[in-house]
C-alpha positions as CSV (number, residue, x, y, z in Angstrom):
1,X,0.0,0.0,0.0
2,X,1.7,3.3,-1.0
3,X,1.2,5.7,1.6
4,X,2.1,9.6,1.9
5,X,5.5,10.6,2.2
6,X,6.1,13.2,4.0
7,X,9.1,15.7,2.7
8,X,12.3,14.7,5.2
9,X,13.8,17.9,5.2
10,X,16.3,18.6,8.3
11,X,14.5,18.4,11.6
12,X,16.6,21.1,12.8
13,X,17.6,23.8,9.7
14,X,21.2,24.8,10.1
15,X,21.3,28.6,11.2
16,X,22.8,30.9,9.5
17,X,25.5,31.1,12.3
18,X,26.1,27.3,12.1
19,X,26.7,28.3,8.7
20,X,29.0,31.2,8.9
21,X,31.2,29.0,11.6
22,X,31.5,26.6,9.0
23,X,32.7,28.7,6.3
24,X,35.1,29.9,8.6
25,X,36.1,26.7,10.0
26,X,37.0,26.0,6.4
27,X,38.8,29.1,5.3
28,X,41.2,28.6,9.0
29,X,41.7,24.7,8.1
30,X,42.6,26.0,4.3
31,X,45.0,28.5,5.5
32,X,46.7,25.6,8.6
33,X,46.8,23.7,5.9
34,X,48.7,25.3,3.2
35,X,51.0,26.9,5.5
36,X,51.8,23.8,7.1
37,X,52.4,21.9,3.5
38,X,54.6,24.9,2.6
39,X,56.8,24.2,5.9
40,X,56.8,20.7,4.9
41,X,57.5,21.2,1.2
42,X,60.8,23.5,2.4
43,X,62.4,21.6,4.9
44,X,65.9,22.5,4.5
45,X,67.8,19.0,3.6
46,X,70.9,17.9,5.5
47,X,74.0,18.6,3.4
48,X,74.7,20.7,0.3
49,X,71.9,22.1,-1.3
50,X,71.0,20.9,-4.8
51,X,70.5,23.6,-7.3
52,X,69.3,23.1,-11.0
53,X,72.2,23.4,-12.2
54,X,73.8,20.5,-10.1
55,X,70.6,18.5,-11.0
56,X,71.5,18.7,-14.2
57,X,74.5,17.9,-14.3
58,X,73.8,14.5,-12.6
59,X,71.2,14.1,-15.0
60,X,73.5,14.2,-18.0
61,X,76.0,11.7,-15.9
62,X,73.3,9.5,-15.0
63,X,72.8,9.0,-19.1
64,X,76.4,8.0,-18.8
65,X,76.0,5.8,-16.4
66,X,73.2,3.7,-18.3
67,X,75.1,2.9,-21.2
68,X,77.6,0.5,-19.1
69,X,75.1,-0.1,-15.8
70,X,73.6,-4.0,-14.9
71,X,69.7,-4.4,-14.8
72,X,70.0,-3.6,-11.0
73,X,72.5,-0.4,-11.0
74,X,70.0,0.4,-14.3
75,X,66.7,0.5,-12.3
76,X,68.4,2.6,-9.3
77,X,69.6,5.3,-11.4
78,X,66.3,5.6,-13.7
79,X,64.6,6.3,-10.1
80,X,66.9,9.0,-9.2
81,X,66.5,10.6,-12.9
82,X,63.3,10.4,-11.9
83,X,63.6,11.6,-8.5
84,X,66.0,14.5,-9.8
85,X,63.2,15.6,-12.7
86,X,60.7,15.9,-10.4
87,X,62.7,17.7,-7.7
88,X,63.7,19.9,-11.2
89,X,60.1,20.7,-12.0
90,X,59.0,21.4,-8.5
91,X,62.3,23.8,-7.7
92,X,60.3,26.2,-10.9
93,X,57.3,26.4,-9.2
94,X,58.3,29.1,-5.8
95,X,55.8,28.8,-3.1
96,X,55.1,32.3,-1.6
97,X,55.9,31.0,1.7
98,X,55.1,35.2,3.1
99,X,51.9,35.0,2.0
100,X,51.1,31.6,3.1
101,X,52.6,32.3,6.5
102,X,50.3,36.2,6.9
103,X,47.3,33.8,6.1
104,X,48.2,30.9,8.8
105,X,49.2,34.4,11.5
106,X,45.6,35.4,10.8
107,X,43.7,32.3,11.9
108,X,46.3,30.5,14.0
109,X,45.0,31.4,17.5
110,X,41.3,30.6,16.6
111,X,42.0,27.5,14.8
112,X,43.9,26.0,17.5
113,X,41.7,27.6,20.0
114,X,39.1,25.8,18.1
115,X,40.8,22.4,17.7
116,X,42.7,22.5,21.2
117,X,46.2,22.8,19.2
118,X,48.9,23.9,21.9
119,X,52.3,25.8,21.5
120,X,53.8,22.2,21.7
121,X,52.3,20.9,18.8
122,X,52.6,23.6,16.4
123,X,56.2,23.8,17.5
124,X,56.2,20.1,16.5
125,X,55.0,20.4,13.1
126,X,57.8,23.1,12.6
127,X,56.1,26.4,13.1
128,X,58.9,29.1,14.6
129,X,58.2,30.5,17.7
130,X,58.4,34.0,15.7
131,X,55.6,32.8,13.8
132,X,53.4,31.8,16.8
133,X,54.4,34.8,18.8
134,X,52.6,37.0,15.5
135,X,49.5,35.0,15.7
136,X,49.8,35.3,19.6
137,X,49.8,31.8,20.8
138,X,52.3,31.7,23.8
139,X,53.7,28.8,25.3
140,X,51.8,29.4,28.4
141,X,48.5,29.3,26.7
């Protein structure tokens, strides 16, 4: 027997405020995020640093290398051209690191307000205690 639906919209609508918290929730968790992938991303490397010009040059002896290299010594250095062309390609594209880090100053303290991040942990993840001091988290807090 096919009875009446009734519409199932939400019991309780979201309120505009919910709303507005979520958008912002969002825009803070964008900004944390990109920030903290930019850290990440430029992590200075132990030793000397690599530039293009270096990673070409090991590019054009790798190809060197090949033409006398068993199957095994073969497969290593086609991962490192690899490696090295990738580490190539991503050394052209700069990441505005100033601008991502005025974004992450501006929503720091509420984010991890919001999430219960302390000093502690965003110390872990590499953020500079300049950095927290901008977006006012202290170490007391």
């Amino acid at each position: 027997m096919m009875g009446h639906m009734a519409q199932r919209g939400p019991k309780n609508p979201m309120t505009d405020e919910h709303k507005a918290a979520l958008a912002t929730g969002r825009v803070e968790g964008r900004a944390v995020r990109e920030y903290l992938e930019g850290l990440r991303a430029n992590k200075p490397t132990r030793g000397r640093k690599r530039t293009p010009d270096t990673m070409r040059k090991r590019l054009a002896a790798i190809d060197q290398e090949l033409a006398e290299a068993d199957a095994v010594k073969e497969l290593r250095l086609v991962q490192e051209r690899l490696d090295l062309q990738a580490e190539l390609e991503a050394a052209g594209t700069t990441v505005d690191m100033a601008a991502l880090e005025a974004a992450f100053v501006k929503v720091a303290k509420a984010y991890g307000h919001r999430t219960g991040v302390s000093y502690a942990a965003w110390r872990a993840v590499g953020v500079s205690p300049a950095v927290l001091t901008a977006a006012g988290i202290s170490r007391s807090a």
